[in-house]
C-alpha positions, 0 to 999 in steps of 0.5 A: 214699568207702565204707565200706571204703575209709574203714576201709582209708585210716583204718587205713593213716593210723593205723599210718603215723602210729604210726610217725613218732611212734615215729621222732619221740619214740623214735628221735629220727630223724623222717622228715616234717615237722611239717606233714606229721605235723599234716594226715594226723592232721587227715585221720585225725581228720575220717575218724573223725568222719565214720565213728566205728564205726571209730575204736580206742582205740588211734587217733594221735588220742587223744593229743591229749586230750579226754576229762574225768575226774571221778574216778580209779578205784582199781586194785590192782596185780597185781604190787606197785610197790615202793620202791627202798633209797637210798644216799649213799655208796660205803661203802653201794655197797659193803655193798650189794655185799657183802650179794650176795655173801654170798647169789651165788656166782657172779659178778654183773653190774649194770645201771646206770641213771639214777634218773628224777626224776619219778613211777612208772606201771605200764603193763599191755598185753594183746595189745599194746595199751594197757589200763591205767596206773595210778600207784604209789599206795601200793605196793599200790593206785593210780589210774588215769590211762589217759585222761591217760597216752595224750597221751604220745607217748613210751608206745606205745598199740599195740607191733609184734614178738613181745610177749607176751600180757599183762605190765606196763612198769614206767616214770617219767613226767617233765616235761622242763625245757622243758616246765616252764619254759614251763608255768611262764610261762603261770602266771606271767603267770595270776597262778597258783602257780608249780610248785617242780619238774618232778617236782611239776609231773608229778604234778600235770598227771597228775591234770589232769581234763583230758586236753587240758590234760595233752597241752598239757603235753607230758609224756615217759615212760621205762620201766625194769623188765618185769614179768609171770608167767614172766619168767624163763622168757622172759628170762635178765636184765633187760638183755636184756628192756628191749631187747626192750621197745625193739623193740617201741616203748617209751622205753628209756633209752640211758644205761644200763651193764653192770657186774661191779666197784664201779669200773666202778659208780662210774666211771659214777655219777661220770661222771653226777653232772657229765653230768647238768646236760647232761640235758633232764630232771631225774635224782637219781641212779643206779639199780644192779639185779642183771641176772641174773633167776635172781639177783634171784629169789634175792636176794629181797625185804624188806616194802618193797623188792627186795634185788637193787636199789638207788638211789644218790643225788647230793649235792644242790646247795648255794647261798648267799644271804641270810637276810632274815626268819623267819615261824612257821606253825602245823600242824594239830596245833598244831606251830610251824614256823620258816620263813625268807625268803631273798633269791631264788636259783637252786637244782637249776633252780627259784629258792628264796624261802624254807627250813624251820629245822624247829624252836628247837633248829635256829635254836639249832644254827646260830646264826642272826642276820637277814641272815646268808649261809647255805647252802642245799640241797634235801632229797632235791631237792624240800624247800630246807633251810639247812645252814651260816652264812658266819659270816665274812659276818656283819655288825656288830649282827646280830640274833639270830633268836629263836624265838616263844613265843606262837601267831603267829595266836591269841596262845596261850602255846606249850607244849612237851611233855617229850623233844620239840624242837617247840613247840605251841600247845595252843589245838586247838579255837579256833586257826584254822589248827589247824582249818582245817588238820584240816579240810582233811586231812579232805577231802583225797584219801586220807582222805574224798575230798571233791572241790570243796572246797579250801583256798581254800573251807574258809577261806572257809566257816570264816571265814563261820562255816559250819564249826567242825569236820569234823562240821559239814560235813555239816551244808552243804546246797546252799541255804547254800552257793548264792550264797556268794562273796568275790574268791576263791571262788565257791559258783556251782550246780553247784559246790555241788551238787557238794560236796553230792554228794561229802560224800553219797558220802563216807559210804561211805568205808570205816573205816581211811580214816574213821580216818586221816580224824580227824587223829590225831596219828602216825596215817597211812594204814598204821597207821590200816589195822594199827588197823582190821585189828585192832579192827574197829569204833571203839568197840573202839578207843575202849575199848582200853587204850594197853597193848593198842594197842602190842602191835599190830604197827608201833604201839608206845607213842607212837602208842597213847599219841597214839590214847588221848589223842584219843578221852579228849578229849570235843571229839573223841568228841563229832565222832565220835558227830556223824560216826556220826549223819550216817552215816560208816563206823565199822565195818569192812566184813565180809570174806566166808570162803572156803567151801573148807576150809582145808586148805593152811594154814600152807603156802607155794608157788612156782607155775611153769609152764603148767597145764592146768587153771588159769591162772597167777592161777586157781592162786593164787586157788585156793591162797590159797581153800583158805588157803594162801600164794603167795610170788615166790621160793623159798627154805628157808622155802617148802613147796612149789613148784608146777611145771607145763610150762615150769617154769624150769630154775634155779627146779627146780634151786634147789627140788632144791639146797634139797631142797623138794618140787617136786610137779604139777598132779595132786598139788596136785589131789589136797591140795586134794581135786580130782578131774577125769576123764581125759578131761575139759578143763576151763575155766581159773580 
């Protein structure tokens, strides 16, 4: 075969099997047998071994999986991926609804969805391929998870039709029961944990370095939202966007409503609180959306979540089933947790052993007496919790379940403090799983990020006396941990060197996650970046007064009180000055300044349109260099709305009704001081 030949015959296999696959998993009408699909994928994979200049990205065979990944990039979204608002009820539906109606005249349509229960990816495409999937993260930032999201079959890595030249599928990725199930045998008979649901069991395989094991996991993707500069301009709703997105090979839901009365709504909810159970995944509830774009812009957003959308949630299921025994777990910070041992029982499709009774105030509230029959649910489908005793179950000499008053590992007396209902054990520097647990949140992905070591081998290098706290960490060379081993865990070379090479790396783990890193009591990623935004360095933030720290915005008195308490404490200033000398980050890294002269500042602007000479990303960039603010949606707050070609008509009739200045390319140029010749062209920003 030529060379010629080859590349015809490879790309006629690849766009023939690209369509069965699209028959197979989107329209669910396959055409060809599974043995037919399996030898022209063999064929195409032997071709492309034999003339590998030919093989694309975009290849059928990459689905199959294959590549490793020893660490997942950080990606900051272009579009942020936001949360939804939740409701239980069908007042909140209705305040939900009234809330629009204040703001819409005219009248609203929703489009009704299922709530997926998995984990939101965003999917970029340019020219209509495949070029990034990255997880939702924390809304601003996620990882990138392309390699592993290609081996599923259900996201198209090449689309057909009039797609445009760059925008962003909004999905969730879910594990079907089917696949759970299975995987969770092939645990089962490892020896392995099993996973509590499909939703955790997703995420985890998503993360799988191992892209042949994320394919063998046969994982499935639904995408429910579009998202790219220009929408509206393209699309009057949304409705109208998720079918053009089927047209082009995407996995959109067919159980989705449009919908102009609360009935309507709640004839669909109620009619999939029942149908859900017929599903072969897993739903938590109903996704409401404003279908009109013009109507979303309108509503706007809040700092976490859109207010044109809302998500309604299904009572979780309840089950009853014996109460046997209560252990008492110890936190990182000393927190004792009661946690109850139930006869094994089937609950949302998992089987539940054991429940949180969260604290003594708990045990005390619902009475609590061994071998009562009490009912359980899952919290939010994941957490199971107990939320009623069958009191008329109860037998004769019952014994009352009795919270402890010493640390169940130490012995410690507990202590507790004023206005809280949590016991503590205080012995902080010598209970081992308050030093374990800090030292594993010290080590975990979001706070140092130090790969290789886990749970198991912190326990070990605990218990062999290796480590007493974080800063010893970095004291571990690869001659005392090569060779270490026990039944669990075992230091062979190249994991050693592995872990001497991400604590090395770690060092340059920037300082709000150094901060979060430290375990301080109520400080998380968020309020350890607010912290960091405002006291640069941790010497300012030891020297802060409680005072000066609760009147940093979002912080308040119990977190500054919290932060004060940690660094008065010479244990943990002496880990500190240990970190500095092994030389963590304790500074925040300095933000280089825009050299443009600041002369939008304080203003805001809409950007609309197609410019000449900016594209749509290069005239934010510029807006915000001359400090100036980009906002989504127009409103009586915005200064400016920045209109080029194409401008949407209901953004200038909006921007006119509110009396905004509306002003051109030209205009902008001229407030920023730009000056261009008539004849020039000029490249794009």
């Amino acid at each position: 075969m030529t060379k010629e030949e080859a590349r015809q015959r490879i790309a006629a296999l690849s766009d023939e099997l690209e369509q069965h696959n699209y028959n197979y998993y989107i329209l669910a009408k396959p055409t060809i047998s599974d043995y037919e699909f399996d030898m022209k994928l063999e064929e195409l994979a032997r071709l492309e071994k034999e003339f590998p200049e030919f093989l694309s990205p975009t290849s059928p065979t990459q689905r199959v999986g294959g590549g490793i990944t020893k660490e997942f990039q950080s990606v900051k979204h272009r579009y942020p991926m936001l949360s939804l608002a939740n409701s239980y009820s069908r007042e909140e539906i209705a305040d939900f609804i009234s809330r629009i109606k204040k703001t819409i005249e005219e009248d609203v349509e929703f489009c009704c969805e299922l709530k997926f229960d998995g984990l939101s990816i965003s999917l970029q495409y340019e020219n209509g391929t495949l070029v990034r999937a990255v997880t939702r993260g924390d809304g601003t930032q996620g990882d990138d998870v392309t390699t592993n999201v290609k081996t599923i079959h259900s996201v198209p890595l090449k689309l057909h039709g009039d797609y445009p030249e760059f925008f962003e599928m909004r999905g969730e990725i879910v594990m079907p029961f089917e696949s759970f199930n299975r995987l969770n045998e092939a645990r089962a008979e490892a020896g392995d944990d099993l996973f509590a649901n499909p939703r955790n069991a997703a995420a985890g395989t998503l993360k799988l370095q191992d892209s042949k094991e994320v394919a063998r996991r046969r994982l499935d993707n639904y995408c429910y939202y579009m998202m790219m500069d220009g929408l509206e301009d393209r699309y009057q709703t949304h409705y109208q966007s998720l079918q053009a997105a089927r047209k082009w090979g995407f996995n959109i839901s067919n159980f989705m409503a449009l919908c102009k009365t609360i009935d309507e709504i709640f004839e669909f909810i109620d009619y999939w609180d029942e149908a859900r159970h017929q599903l072969p995944f897993a739903i938590d509830g109903i996704v409401l959306k404003v279908n009109s774009y013009a109507q979303q812009q309108a509503l706007g957003f809040t700092a976490k979540s859109p207010k044109w959308a809302i998500a309604y949630k299904f009572k979780a299921e309840e089950v009853e089933t014996e109460l046997q025994s209560v252990d008492f777990q110890v936190g990182r910070h000393g927190t004792i947790t009661p946690v109850a041992n139930l006869a094994p029982v089937q609950l949302a499709g998992t089987t539940v052993k054991r429940a949180t009774l969260n604290n003594e105030d708990f045990i005390r509230q619902f009475d609590l007496h061994y071998g009562d029959t009490v009912t359980v649910v899952k919290g939010g489908e994941i957490i199971p919790k107990i939320i009623g005793v069958n009191f008329d179950k109860r037998q004769a000499g019952a014994q009352p379940v009795t919270f402890t008053k010493v640390c169940p590992v130490c012995g410690t007396e507990l202590v507790k403090n004023k206005d809280e209902a949590a016991w503590y054990c205080p012995n902080a520097q010598s209970c081992p799983p308050q030093v374990k647990g800090r030292i594993e949140h010290f080590i975990s992905r979001k706070a140092m990020n130090i790969e290789s070591l886990g749970e198991g081998k912190v326990e070990f290098l605990y218990d062999a006396g290796l480590i007493k706290d974080v800063a010893d960490l970095y004291s571990l060379t690869f001659s005392k941990l090569y060779g270490l081993s026990n039944d669990k865990v075992s230091f062979k070379e190249k994991t050693a060197k592995n872990i001497i090479d991400a604590l090395e790396k770690s060092k340059s783990v920037p300082f709000e996650r150094v901060l979060f890193a430290l375990g301080i009591r109520n400080v998380g990623e968020v309020v350890a970046k607010t912290i960091v935004a405002e006291y640069h360095d941790i010497d300012s933030i030891i020297r802060a007064s409680v005072e000066e720290l609760s009147a940093i915005n979002t912080v308040g008195e119990v977190i500054a009180l919290s932060v004060k308490a940690f660094f008065e404490n010479p244990v943990n200033l002496d880990i500190v000055q240990r970190l500095r000398a092994a030389g963590l980050q304790f500074a925040k890294a300095e933000t280089p300044k825009s050299d443009k002269e600041q002369v939008l500042a304080g203003k805001s602007f809409v950007v609309s349109g197609v410019f000449a000479h900016y594209s749509r990303d290069g005239i934010k960039e510029t807006i915000k260099a001359y400090g100036g603010k980009n906002v989504g949606s127009i409103s009586g707050k915005t200064d400016y709305v920045l209109a080029g070609d194409k401008m949407g008509p209901e953004k200038r009739k909006k921007a006119e009704s509110l009396g905004i200045p509306i002003i051109t390319e030209e205009e902008f140029d001229a407030m920023i001081g730009m000056k261009r010749e008539k004849e020039e062209t000029g490249l794009l920003f």
